[in-house]
C-alpha positions as CSV (number, residue, x, y, z in Angstrom):
1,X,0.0,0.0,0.0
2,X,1.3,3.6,-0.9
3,X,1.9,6.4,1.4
4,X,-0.7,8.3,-0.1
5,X,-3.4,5.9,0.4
6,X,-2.1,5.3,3.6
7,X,-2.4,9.3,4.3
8,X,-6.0,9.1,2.5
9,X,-7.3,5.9,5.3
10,X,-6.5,7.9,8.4
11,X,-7.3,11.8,7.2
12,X,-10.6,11.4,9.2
13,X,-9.2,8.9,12.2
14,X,-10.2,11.9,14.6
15,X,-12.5,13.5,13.1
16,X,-16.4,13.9,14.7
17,X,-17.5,11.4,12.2
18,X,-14.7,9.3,11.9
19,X,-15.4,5.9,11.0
20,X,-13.9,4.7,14.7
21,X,-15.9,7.2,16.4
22,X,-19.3,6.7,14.8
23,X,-18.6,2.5,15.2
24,X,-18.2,3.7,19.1
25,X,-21.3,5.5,18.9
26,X,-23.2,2.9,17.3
27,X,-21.8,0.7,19.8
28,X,-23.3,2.6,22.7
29,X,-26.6,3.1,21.3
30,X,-26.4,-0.4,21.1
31,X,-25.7,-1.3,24.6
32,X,-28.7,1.2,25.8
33,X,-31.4,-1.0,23.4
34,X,-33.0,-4.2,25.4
35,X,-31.2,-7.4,24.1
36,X,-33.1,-9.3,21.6
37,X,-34.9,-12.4,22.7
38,X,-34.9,-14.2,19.7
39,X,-38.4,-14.9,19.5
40,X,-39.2,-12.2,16.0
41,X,-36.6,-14.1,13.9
42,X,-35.8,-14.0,11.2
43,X,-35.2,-10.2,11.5
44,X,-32.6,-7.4,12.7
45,X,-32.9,-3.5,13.6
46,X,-31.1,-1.4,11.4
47,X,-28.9,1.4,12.7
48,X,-26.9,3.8,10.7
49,X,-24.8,7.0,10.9
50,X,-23.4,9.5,8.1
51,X,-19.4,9.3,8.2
52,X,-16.6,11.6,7.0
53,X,-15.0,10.5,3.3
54,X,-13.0,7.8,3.5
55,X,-11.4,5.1,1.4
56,X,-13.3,2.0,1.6
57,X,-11.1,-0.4,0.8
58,X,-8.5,1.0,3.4
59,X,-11.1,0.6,6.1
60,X,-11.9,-3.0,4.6
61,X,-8.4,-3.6,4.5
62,X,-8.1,-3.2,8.9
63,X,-11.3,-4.8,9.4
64,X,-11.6,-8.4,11.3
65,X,-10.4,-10.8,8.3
66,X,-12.7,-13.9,8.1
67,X,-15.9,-12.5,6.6
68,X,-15.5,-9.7,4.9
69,X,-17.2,-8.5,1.6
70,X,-17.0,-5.9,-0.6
71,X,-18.5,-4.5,-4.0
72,X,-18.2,-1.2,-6.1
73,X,-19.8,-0.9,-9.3
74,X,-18.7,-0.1,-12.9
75,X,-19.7,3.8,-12.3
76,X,-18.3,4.0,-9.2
77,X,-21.4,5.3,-7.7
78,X,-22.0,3.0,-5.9
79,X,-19.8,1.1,-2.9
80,X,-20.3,-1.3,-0.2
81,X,-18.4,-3.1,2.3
82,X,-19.6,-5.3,4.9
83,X,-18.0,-7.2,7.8
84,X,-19.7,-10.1,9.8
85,X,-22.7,-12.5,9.3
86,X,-25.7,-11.0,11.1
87,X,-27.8,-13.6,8.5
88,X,-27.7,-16.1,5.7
89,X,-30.4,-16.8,3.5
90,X,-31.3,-18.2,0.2
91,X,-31.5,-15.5,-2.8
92,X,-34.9,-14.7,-2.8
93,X,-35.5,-15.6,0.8
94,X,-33.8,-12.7,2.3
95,X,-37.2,-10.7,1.3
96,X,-38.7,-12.3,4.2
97,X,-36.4,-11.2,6.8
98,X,-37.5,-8.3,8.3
99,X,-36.1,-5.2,8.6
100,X,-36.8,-2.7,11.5
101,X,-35.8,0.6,12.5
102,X,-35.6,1.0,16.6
103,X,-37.6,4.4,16.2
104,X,-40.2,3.1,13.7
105,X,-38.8,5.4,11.4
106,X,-38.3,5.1,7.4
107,X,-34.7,4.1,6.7
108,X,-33.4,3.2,3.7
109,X,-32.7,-0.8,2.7
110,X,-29.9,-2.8,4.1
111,X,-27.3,-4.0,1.7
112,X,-27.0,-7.9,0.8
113,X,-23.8,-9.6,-0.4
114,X,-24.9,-12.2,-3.5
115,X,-22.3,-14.8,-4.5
116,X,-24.0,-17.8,-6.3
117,X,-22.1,-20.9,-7.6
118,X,-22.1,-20.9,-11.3
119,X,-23.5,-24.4,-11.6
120,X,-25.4,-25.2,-8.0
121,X,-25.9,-28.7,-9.2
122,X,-22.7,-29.8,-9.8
123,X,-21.3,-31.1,-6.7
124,X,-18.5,-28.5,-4.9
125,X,-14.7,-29.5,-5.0
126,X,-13.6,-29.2,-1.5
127,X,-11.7,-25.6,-2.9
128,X,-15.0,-24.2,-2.9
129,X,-17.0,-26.0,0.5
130,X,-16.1,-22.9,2.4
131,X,-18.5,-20.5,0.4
132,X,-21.6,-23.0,-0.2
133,X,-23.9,-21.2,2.2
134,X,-23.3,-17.5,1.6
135,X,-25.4,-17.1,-1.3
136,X,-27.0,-14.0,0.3
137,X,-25.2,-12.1,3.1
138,X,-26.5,-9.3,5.2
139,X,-23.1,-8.0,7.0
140,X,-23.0,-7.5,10.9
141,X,-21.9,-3.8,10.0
142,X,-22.2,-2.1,6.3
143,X,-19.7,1.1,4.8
144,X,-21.5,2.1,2.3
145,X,-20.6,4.7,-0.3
146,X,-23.8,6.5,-2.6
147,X,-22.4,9.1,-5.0
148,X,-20.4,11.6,-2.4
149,X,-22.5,10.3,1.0
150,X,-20.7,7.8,3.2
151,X,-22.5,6.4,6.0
152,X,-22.1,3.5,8.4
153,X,-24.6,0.8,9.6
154,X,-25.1,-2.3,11.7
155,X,-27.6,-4.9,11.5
156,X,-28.5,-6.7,14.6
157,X,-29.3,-9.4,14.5
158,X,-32.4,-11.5,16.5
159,X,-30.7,-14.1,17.3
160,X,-30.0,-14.5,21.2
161,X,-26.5,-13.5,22.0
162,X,-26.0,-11.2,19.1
163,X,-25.8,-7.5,20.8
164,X,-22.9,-8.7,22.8
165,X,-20.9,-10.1,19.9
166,X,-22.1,-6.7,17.6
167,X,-21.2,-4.7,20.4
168,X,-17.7,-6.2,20.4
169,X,-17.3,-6.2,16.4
170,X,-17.7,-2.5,16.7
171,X,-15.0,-1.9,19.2
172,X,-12.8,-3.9,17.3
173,X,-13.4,-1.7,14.3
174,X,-12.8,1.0,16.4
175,X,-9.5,0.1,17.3
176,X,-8.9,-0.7,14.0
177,X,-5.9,0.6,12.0
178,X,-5.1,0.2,8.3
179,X,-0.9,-0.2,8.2
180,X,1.3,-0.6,5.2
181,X,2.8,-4.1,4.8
182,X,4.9,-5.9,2.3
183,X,2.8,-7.6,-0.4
184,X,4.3,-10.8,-1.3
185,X,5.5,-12.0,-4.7
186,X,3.9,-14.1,-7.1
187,X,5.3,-16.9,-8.8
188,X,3.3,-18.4,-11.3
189,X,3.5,-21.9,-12.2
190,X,3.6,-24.7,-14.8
191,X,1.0,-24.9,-17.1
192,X,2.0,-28.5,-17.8
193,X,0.2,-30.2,-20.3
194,X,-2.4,-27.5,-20.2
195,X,-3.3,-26.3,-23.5
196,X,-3.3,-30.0,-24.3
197,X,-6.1,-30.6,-21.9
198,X,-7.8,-27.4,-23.3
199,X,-7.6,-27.9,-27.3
200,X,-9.3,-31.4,-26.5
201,X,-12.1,-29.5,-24.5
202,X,-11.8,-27.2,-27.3
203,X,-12.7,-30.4,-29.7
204,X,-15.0,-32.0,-28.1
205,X,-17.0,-28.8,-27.9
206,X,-16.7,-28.2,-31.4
207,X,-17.9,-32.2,-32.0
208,X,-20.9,-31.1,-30.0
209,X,-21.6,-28.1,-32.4
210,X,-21.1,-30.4,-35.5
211,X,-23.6,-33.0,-34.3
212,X,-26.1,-30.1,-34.5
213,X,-26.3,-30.3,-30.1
214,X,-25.1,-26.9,-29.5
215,X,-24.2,-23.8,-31.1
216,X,-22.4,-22.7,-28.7
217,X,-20.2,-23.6,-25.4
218,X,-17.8,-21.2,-23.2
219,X,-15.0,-23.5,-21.7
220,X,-12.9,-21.9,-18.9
221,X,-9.4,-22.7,-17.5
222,X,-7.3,-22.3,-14.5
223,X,-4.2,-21.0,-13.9
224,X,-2.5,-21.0,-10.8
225,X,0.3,-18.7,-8.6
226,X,1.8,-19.3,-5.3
227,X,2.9,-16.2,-3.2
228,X,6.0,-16.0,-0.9
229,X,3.9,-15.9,2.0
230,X,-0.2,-15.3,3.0
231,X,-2.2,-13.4,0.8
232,X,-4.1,-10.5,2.0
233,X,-7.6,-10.6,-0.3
234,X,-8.1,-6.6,0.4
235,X,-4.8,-6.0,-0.9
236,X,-4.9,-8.0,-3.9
237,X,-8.3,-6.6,-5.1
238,X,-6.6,-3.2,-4.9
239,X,-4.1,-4.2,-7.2
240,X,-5.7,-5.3,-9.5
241,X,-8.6,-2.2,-9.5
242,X,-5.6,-0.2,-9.9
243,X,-4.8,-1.4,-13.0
244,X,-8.4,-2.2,-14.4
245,X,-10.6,0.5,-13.5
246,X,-13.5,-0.2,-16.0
247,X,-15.1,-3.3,-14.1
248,X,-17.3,-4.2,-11.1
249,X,-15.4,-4.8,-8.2
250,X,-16.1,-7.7,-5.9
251,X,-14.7,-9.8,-2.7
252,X,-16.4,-12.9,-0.9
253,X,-14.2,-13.9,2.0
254,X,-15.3,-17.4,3.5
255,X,-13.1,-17.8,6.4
256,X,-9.3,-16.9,7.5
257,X,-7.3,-17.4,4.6
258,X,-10.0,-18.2,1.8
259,X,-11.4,-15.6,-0.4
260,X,-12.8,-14.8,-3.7
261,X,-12.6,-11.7,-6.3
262,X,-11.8,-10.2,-9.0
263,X,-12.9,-7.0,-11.2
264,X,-15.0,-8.0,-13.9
265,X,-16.7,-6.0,-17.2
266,X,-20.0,-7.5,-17.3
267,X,-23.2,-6.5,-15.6
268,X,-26.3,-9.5,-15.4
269,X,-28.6,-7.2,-14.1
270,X,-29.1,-4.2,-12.6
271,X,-32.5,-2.6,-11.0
272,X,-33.8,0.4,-10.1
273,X,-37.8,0.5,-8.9
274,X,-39.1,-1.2,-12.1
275,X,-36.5,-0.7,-14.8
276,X,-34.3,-3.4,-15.4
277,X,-30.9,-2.9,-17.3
278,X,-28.2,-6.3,-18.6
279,X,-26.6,-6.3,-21.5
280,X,-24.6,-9.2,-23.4
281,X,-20.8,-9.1,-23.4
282,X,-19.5,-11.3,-26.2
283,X,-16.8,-11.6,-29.0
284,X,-13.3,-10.2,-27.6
285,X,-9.4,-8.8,-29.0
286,X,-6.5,-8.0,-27.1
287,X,-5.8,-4.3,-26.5
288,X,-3.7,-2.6,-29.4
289,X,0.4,-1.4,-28.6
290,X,-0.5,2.0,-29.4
291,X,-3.5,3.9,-30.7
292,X,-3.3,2.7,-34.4
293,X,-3.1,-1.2,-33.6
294,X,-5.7,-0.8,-30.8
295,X,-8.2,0.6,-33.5
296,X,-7.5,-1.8,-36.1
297,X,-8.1,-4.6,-33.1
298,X,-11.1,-3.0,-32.3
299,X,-12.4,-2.6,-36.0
300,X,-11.6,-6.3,-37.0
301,X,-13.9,-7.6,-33.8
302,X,-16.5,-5.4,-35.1
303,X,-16.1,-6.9,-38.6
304,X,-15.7,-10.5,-37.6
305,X,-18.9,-12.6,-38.7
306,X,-17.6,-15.6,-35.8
307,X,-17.4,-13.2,-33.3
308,X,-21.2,-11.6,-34.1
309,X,-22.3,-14.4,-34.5
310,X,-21.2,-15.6,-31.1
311,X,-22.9,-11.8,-29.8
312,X,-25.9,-12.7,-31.3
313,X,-26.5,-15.4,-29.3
314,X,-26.3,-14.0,-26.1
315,X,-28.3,-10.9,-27.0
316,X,-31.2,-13.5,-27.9
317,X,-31.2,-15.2,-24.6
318,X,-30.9,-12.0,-22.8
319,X,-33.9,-10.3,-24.8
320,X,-35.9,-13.6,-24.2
321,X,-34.9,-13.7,-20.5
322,X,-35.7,-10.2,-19.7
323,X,-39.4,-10.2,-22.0
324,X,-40.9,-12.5,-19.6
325,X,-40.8,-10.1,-17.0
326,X,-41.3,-6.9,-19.1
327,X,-43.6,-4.6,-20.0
328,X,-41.5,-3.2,-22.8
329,X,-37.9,-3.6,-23.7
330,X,-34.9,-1.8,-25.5
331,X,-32.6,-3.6,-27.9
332,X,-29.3,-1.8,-28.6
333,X,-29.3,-1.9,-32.2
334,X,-25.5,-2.3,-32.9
335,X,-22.8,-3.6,-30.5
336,X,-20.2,-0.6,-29.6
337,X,-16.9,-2.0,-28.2
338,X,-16.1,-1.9,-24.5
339,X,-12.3,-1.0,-24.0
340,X,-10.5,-2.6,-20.9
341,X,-7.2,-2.3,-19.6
342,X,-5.9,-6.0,-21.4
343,X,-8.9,-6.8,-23.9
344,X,-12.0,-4.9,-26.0
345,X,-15.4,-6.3,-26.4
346,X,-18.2,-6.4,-28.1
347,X,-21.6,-5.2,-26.1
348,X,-25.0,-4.7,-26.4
349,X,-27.1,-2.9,-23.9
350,X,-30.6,-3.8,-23.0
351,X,-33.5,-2.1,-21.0
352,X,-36.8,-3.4,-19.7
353,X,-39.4,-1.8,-17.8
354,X,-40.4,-4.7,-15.7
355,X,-44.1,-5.8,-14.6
356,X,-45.3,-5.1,-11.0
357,X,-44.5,-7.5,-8.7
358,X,-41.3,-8.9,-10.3
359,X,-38.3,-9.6,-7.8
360,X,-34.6,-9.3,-8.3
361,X,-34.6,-13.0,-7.9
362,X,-36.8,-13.8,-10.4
363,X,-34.2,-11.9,-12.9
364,X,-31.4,-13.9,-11.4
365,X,-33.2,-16.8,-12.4
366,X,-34.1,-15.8,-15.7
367,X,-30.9,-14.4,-16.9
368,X,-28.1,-16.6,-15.4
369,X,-25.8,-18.1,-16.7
370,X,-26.2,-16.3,-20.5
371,X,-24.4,-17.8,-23.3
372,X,-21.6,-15.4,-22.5
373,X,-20.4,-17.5,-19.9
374,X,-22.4,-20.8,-20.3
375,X,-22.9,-21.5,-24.6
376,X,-26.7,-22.3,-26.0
377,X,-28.8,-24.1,-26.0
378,X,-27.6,-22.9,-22.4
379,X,-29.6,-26.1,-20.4
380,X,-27.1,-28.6,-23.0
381,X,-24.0,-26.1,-22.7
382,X,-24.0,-26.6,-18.6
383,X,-24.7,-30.8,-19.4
384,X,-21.8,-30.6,-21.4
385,X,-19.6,-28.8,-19.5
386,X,-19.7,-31.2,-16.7
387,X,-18.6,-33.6,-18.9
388,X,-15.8,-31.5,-20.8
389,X,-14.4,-29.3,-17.7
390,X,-12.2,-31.1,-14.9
391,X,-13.0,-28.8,-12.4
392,X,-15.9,-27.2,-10.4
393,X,-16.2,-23.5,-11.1
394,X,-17.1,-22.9,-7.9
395,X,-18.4,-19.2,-7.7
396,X,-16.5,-18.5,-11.2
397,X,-18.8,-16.7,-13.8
398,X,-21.5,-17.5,-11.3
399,X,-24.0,-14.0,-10.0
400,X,-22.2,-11.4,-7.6
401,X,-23.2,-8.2,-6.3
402,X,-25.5,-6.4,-3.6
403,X,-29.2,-6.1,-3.6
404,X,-31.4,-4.0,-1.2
405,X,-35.0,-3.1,-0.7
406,X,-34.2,-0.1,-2.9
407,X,-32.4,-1.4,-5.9
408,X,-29.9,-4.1,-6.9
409,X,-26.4,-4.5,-8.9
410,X,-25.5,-7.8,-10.2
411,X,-22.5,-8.6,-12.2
412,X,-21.2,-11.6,-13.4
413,X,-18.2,-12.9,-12.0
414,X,-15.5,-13.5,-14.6
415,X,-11.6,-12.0,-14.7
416,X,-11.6,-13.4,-11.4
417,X,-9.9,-15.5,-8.9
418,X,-9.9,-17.7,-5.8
419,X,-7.2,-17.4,-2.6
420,X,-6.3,-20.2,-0.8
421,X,-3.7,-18.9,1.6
422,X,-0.4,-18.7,-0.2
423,X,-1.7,-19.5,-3.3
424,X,-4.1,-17.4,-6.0
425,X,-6.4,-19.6,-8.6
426,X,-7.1,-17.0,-11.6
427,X,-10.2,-18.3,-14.4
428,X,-10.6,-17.4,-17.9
429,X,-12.8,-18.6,-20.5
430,X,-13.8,-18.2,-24.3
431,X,-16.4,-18.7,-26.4
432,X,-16.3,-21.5,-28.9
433,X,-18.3,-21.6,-32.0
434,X,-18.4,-23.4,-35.7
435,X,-14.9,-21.9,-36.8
436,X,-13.0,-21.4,-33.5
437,X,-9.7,-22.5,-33.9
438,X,-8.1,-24.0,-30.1
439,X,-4.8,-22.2,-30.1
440,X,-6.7,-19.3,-30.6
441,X,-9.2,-19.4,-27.8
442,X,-6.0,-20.5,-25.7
443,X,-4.4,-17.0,-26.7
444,X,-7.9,-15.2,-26.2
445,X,-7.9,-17.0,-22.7
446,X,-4.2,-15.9,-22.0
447,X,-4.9,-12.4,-22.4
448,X,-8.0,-12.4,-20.0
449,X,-5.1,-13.4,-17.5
450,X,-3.0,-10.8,-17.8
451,X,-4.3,-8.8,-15.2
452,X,-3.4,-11.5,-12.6
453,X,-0.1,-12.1,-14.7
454,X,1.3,-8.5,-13.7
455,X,0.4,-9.1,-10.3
456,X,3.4,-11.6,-10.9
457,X,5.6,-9.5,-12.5
């Protein structure tokens, strides 16, 4: 960490509405409120406080490790961090736990944490056993960030026994300090036999397109670095925002040591009352060596009939998706190219203006996975790639984001990774279609590493 972010964490330390100062606060108010006797569950009272500027991440950063989460969006409008488990709860289910205010008061919506497996029938690889159950997370305390307003909240829980333990979160995070430490390095290692193993993926995909069974399948890979000692998750999702600032930005940490993130381009779904925005992400190039090269990049994906085809088919699935719950939609007419920090894409926005009634949920359902990260017919893509992929994608290109009373922002979780202690697991994937050629896709795949291969370098 820099000196200057370092200076940025701890401008406010003192100030009247410090983040230590308003956890102390909370922490009193919280102590003076009669303990919860467990008997209204499932619910939690919701108490929150405005806060002084500060940099979220840094704050993150000093938090309690173990259960931390965190998600900014592609705007960077948007921020939330949240430390703690006050409850767990199927997507959907969370609706019913109630939320209350200890005045009776309006307040706005609590933010939940959304991490859902790619695949949830596919049995989990032990890798991924830690994060089975958070599918929906409401934090024990919440930083959130809207536009220029900061404000801090906790969530107490029903349960018996949870003021005490909120109580004693809260002094923690006020005692909290965010300190510079040595990041250690990355060594990557071995592919092996690797792009072996993925050009007869590659093949058997394209035998499956042949036989007339699908038009379409997105095979991912792994890639794996091992660090010179712990990894900090915090730390490395700064990293890597610093050097792609385009994306969503996301962190599910499932106990000491274990973690997942990454900083991904493409949205599922976003809401906002009863408009409804995705948008298919599809076709891809590497970013040009200077202005000329990253043009003509840019211009041949636009002019490449494999690669719009390949769009095509994820617009189509996310139109369909999106109608069933819509009142009236808006197709993009033409992709425009999205420019990231190691590759471009292709992308199509779409708007609906949803029917009354309809739940984030409900769009979760309908949407994921697309054919972006899945293939189509999408119910014989995921058939086959349980057959064709050796490994469980865990949480990889599966939903992640934050949903509230009062809106929601889903990505998709690609240009991503898992930590395992010393080590990092990075995933990457490409489309294949009639035409795709496997040392191709392996080079498409390679550059959609490259932001975990600088952290290496």
């Amino acid at each position: 960490m820099s000196t200057g972010a370092s200076e940025r964490s701890t401008q406010h330390l003192d100030g009247p509405n410090s983040p230590a100062r308003v956890a102390r606060i909370l922490a009193s108010r919280l102590a003076a409120m009669p303990a919860p006797d467990g008997v209204r569950a499932p619910g939690f009272v919701r108490l929150e406080m405005p806060v002084d500027a500060t940099d979220i991440l840094s704050w993150l950063r000093a938090a309690p490790k173990g259960a931390r989460r965190y998600f900014r969006d592609r705007s960077a409008r948007l921020e939330a961090a949240g430390v703690g488990v006050a409850h767990r709860a199927d997507f959907g289910a969370h609706d019913l736990v109630e939320q209350r205010s200890p005045t009776g008061a309006s307040q706005r919506g609590s933010v939940w944490f959304l991490a859902m497996p790619f695949d949830r029938a596919r049995p989990r690889e032990d890798a991924w056993r830690a994060f089975a159950d958070d599918h929906c997370v409401l934090p024990v305390v919440e930083f959130r960030r809207d536009g220029e307003s900061h404000a801090l909240a906790v969530n107490l829980s029903d349960d018996a026994g949870a003021r005490d333990a909120t109580i004693a979160l809260l002094e923690r995070l006020a005692e909290s300090r965010d300190e510079c430490a040595i990041e250690p390095a990355l060594v990557r290692e071995s592919d092996g036999d690797g792009e072996a193993a993925w050009t007869r993926s590659v093949r058997g995909g394209l035998d499956a397109i042949a036989r007339g069974e699908l038009r379409k399948i997105v095979l991912a890979r792994t890639r794996r670095y091992h660090a010179s000692g712990a990894l900090d998750p915090v730390t490395v999702l700064a990293r890597l925002a610093a050097r792609e600032v385009r994306g969503f930005r996301f962190l599910v940490e499932a106990g000491a040591g274990r973690a997942f993130l990454g900083v991904t381009p493409e949205r599922l779904v976003s809401r906002s009352g009863r408009i409804a925005r995705s948008e298919a992400v599809a076709g891809t190039r590497p970013r040009g060596v200077d202005t000329v090269a990253d043009r003509l990049l840019g211009e041949s994906l636009m002019a490449s009939a494999k690669d719009r085809r390949e769009h095509e088919l994820v617009i189509e699935r996310v139109r369909e998706a999106l109608a069933s719950h819509a009142s009236s939609l808006r197709v993009e007419t033409e992709p425009r190219l999205r420019r990231l920090a190691y590759v471009q894409h292709l992308v199509t926005r779409v708007t609906a203006d949803l029917r009354p009634g309809t739940t984030d949920a409900e769009l979760v359902s309908a949407l994921h996975p697309t054919p972006a990260v899945a293939g189509a017919p999408v119910a014989r893509a995921i058939a086959a790639l349980r057959e064709l992929e050796s490994f469980d994608r865990g949480l990889y290109a599966g939903p992640v984001g934050v949903v509230s009373r009062d809106g929601a922002e889903i990505a998709v979780a690609i240009r991503s990774a898992r930590l395992d202690g010393d080590s990092l697991t990075a995933y990457a994937g490409a489309g294949i279609v009639d035409g795709s050629d496997p040392a191709d896709e392996w080079r498409e795949t390679g550059h959609k590493l490259l932001a975990f291969e600088r952290l290496a370098t």
